[in-house]
C-alpha positions in Angstrom: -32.9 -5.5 14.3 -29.2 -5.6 13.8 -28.0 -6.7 10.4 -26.0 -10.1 10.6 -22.6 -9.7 9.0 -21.3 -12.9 7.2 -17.5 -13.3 5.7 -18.0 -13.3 1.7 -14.3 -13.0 1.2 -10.7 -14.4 1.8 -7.9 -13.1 -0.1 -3.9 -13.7 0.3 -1.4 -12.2 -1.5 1.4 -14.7 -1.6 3.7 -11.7 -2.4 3.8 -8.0 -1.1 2.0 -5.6 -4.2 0.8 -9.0 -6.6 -2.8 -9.9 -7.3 -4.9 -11.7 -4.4 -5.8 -15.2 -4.8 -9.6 -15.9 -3.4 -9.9 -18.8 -0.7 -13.1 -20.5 0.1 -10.9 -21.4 3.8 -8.2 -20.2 5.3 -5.7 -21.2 8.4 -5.5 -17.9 10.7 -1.9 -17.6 12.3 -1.1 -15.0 14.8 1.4 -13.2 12.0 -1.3 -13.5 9.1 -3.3 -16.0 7.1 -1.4 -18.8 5.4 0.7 -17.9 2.7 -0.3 -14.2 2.7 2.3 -12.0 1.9 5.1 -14.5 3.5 7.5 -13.3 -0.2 8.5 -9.7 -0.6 10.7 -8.2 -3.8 14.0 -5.9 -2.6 16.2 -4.0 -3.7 19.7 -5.1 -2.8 19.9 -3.1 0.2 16.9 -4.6 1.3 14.4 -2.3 0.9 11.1 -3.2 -0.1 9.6 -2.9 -3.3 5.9 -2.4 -3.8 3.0 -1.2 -6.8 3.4 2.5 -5.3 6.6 2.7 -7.0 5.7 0.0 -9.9 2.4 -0.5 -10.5 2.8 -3.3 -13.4 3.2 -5.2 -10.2 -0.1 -5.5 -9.5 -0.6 -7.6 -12.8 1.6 -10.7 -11.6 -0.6 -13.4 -10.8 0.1 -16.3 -8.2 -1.1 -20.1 -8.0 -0.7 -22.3 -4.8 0.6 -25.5 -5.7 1.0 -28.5 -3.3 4.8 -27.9 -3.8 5.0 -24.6 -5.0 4.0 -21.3 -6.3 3.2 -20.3 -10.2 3.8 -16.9 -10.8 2.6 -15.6 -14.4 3.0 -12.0 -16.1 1.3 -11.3 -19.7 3.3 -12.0 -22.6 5.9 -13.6 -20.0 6.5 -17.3 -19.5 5.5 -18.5 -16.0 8.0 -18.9 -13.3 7.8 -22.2 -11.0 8.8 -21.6 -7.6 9.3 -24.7 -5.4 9.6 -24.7 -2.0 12.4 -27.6 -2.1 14.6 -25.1 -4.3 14.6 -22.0 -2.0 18.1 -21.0 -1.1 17.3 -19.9 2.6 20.1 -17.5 3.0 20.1 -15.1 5.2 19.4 -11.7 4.3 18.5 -8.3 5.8 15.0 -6.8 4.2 12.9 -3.2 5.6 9.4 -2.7 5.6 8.7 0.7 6.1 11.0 1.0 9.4 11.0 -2.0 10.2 14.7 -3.6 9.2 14.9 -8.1 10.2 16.5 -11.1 8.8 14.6 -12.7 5.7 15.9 -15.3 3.8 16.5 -15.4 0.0 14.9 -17.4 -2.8 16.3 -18.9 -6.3 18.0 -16.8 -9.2 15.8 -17.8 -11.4 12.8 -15.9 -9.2 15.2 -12.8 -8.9 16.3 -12.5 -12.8 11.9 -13.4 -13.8 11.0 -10.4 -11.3 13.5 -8.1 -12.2 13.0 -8.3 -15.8 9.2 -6.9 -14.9 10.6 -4.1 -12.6 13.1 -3.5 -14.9 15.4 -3.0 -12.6 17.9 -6.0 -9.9 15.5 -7.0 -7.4 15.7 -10.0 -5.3 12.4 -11.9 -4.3 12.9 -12.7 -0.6 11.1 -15.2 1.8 9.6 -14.7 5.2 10.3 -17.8 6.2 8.0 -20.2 7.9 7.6 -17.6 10.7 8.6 -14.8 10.2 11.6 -12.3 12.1 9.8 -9.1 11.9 8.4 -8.8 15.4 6.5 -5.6 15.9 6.7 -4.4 19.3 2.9 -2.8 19.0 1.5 -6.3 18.5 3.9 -8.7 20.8 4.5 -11.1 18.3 5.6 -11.3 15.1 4.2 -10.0 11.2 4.9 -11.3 7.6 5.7 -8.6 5.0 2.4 -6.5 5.4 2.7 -3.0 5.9 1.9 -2.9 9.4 -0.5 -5.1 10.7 -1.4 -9.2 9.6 -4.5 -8.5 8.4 -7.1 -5.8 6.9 -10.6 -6.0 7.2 -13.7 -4.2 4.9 -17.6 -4.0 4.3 -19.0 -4.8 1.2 -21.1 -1.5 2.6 -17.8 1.0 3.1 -17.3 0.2 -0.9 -20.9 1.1 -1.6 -20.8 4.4 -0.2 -17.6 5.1 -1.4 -18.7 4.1 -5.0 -21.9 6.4 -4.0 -19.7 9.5 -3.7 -17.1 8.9 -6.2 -17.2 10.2 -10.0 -15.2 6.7 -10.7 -16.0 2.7 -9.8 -14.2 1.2 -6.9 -13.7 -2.5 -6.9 -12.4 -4.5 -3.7 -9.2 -5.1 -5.5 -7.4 -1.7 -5.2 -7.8 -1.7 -1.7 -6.3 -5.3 -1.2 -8.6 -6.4 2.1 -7.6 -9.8 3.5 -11.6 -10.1 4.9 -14.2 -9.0 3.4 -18.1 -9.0 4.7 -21.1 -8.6 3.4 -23.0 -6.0 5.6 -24.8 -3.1 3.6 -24.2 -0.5 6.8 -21.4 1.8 5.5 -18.1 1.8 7.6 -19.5 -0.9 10.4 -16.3 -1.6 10.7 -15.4 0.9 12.6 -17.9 0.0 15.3 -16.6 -2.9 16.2 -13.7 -3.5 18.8 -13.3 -7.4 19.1 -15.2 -9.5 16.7 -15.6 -14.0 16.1 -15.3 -15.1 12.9 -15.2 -19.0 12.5 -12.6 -20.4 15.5 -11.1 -17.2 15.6 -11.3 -13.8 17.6 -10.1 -10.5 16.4 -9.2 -7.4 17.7 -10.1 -4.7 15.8 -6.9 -2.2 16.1 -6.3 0.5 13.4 -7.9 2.1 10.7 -6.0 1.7 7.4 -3.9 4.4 6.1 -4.6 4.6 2.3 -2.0 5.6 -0.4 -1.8 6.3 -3.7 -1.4 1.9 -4.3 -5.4 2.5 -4.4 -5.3 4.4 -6.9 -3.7 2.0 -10.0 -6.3 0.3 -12.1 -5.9 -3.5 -11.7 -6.7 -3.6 -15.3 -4.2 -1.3 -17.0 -1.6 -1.1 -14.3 -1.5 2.9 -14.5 -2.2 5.3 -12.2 -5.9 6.9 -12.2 -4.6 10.7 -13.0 -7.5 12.4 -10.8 -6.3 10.4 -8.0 -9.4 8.5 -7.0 -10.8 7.3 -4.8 -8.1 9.2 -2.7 -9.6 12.4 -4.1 -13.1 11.0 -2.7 -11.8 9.9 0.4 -10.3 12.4 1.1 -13.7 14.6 1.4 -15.1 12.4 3.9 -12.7 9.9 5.9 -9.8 12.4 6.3 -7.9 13.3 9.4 -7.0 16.9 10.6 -3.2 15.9 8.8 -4.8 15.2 5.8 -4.2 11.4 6.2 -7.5 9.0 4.7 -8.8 5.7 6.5 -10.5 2.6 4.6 -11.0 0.2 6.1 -9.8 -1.5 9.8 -6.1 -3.3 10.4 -6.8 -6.7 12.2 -5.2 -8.8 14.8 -6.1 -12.4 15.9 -5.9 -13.3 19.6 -5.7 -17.5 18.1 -5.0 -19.5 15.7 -7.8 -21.2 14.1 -10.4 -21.8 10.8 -12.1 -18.9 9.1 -14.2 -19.9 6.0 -16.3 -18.7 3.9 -19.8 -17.5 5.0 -18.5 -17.6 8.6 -21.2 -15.4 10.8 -19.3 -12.7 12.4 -20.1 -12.4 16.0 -19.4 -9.0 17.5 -18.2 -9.5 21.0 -17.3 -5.7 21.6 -18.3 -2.5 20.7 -16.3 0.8 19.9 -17.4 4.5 19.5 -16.2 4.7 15.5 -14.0 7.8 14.8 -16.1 10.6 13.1 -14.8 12.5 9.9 -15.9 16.1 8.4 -17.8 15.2 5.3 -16.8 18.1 3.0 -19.6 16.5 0.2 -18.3 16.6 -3.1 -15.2 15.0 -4.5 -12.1 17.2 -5.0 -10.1 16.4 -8.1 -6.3 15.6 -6.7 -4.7 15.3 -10.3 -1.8 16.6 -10.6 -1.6 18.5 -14.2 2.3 19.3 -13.5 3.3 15.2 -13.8 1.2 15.3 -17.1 4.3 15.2 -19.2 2.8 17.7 -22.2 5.8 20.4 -21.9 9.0 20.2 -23.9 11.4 17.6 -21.8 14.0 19.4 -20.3 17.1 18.0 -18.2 17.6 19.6 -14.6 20.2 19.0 -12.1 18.3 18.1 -8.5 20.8 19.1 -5.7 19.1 16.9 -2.5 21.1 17.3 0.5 24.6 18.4 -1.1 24.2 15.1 -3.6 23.6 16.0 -7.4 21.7 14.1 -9.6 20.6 14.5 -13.3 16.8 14.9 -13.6 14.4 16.0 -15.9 11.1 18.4 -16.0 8.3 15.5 -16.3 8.7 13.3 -13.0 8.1 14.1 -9.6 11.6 14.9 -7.1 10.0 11.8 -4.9 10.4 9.2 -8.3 13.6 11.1 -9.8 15.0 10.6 -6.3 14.3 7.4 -5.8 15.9 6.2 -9.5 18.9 8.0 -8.9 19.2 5.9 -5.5 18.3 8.6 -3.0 16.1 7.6 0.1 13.2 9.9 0.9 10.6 9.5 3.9 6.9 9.1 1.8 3.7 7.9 2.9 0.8 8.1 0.5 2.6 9.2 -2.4 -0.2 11.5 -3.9 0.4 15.5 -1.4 -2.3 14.5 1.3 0.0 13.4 4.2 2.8 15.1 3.8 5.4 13.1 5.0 7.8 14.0 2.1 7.8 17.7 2.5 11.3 19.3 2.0 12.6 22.7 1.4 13.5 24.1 -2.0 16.5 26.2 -1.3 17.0 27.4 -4.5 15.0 27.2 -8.2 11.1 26.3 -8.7 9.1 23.5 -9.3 5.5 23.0 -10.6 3.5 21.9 -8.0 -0.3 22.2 -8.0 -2.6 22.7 -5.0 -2.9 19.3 -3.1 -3.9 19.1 0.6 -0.2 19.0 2.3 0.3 22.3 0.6 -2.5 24.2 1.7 -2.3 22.9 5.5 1.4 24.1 5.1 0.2 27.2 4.2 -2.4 27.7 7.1 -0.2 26.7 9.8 2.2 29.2 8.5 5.3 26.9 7.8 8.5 28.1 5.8 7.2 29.0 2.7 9.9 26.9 0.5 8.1 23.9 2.1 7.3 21.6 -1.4 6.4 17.9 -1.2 8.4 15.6 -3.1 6.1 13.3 -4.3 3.8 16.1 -6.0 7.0 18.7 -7.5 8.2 18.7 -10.6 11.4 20.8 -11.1 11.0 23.2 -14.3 14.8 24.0 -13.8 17.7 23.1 -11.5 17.1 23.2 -7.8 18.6 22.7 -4.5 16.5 20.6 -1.7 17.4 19.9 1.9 15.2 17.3 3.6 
């Protein structure tokens, strides 16, 4: 007899990258549920800023308020954020590729965040629905990666937690739904599902990146890279990519709630992954920091910038203002490769560089968010 999946969680994220906040009900709209992730933090051209770059981000808290949001940070007095003071200006904001008109907040919320990032960032605003349209989808989508919502099994984090050398929690995967069936990865079975008034369509599997792996306690980054590392054994793609997880769509607006029975109105053949067994640790000793600091001069694309021999190019780029294509951020999808055209970098084995390797691409191929220059180099990208 089939299992009965109920719904044992609801979680928004009022902005991109901050802790959830657990509902017990939730209003489903066609670009996401209701207040999740309608505020995003750019940088003033824009772009969007997220825990893969900062992962103290994922220690700001948020409070729904009848008129408001309270955000709080530890050792940092709370900001109050009322919907009656929002500025509403126009202003242009990019997710991913993406680029659409968002509108702007208070001073107060861009001076509170940027003293956390430690660096100018603005906190923008969705509005009440949002400009980003994704042509994919037909409709519109708040400031989620890609699609409104992502669905996982209580049983997908069991197995994973099975296979792993480290404990998983729901957290670091940052699932809107969550249900309680014990059948790892059912998920992918299913095509078009009820839940409450509301049908889904199940349309993607989620793309993981290194955001998984930052401990919601501490705000650092796990150093052997789980549960990437594990995933990546077991729910990897021929490109190296990892899935966790299934990207949602509803078809209506309507009530999900807690305990909801989910009603599976269509079937799909799930997508089948080599399991390779054991975990493979991904840490990267290179970024560990224990050699003597040493400045470098990076040289990406004819632009020169002063670096050092501790970070990774993707990072040192990226603080020196540079825009490089990345993905996953931890040498599995390789999406940042570029060529080093003069110098060397430390660079341990990850799985971009042995696929490189085996399909015989220029041998100067490095990827940027796994390098670290150990003198100054030359990239073209």
């Amino acid at each position: 007899m089939e299992q009965v999946s109920v719904l044992s969680q609801i979680t928004v994220y009022p902005v991109k990258s901050v802790a959830g906040i657990d509902m017990s009900t939730s209003w489903v709209e066609l670009q996401g549920l209701s207040f999740d992730r309608r505020f995003m933090l750019a940088l003033p051209d824009g772009k969007m800023v997220t825990a893969r770059q900062y992962p103290q981000m994922v220690k700001i808290t948020a409070s729904l308020q009848a008129d408001g949001i309270i955000f709080s940070y530890p050792d940092k007095s709370p900001l109050m954020l009322k919907y009656r003071d929002l500025q509403q200006q126009q202003a242009q904001a990019t997710v991913w590729n993406d680029s659409f008109t968002a509108y702007t907040t208070t001073e107060q919320a861009n001076l509170w965040f940027s003293e956390i990032i430690q660096q100018p960032v603005s906190l923008l605003y969705s509005g009440e629905q949002s400009n980003r349209v994704r042509e994919k989808l037909g409709h519109n989508v708040s400031f989620a990666d890609g699609y409104p919502m992502l669905l996982i099994s209580q049983g997908s984090l069991n197995e994973l937690n099975r296979r792993s050398s480290d404990n998983h929690s729901m957290k670091q995967f940052r699932p809107n739904l969550v249900v309680n069936s014990d059948e790892p990865f059912v998920e992918d079975t299913w095509k078009r599902i009820k839940i409450g008034e509301v049908e889904f369509e199940v349309v993607k599997p989620c793309e993981r990146c290194i955001l998984t792996t930052v401990d919601t306690t501490t705000a650092k980054f796990r150093t052997n890279k789980e549960p990437l590392a594990t995933l990546s054994r077991f729910r990897a793609n021929p490109q190296g990519a990892v899935f966790f997880g299934q990207n949602l769509v509803a078809k209506n607006e309507g009530v999900i709630k807690l305990d909801d029975v989910v009603e599976v109105l269509e079937y799909q053949q799930p997508h089948r992954y080599p399991d390779q067994g054991i975990s493979k640790d991904l840490s990267n000793q290179s970024e560990s920091g224990q050699s003597q600091i040493k400045s470098v001069v990076i040289t990406a694309n004819g632009v020169a910038v002063a670096g050092d021999n501790q970070s990774n190019l993707l990072e040192q780029l990226e603080s020196a203002g540079l825009s490089i294509p990345y993905k996953c951020r931890s040498g599995m999808c390789g999406t940042c490769s570029v060529i080093l055209e003069s110098g060397s970098v430390d660079q341990d084995e990850v799985p971009a560089a042995t696929r490189a390797r085996q399909k015989g691409l220029d041998s100067r191929t490095i990827f940027a968010c796994c390098a670290v220059p150990n003198q100054d180099i030359e990239i073209r990208y």
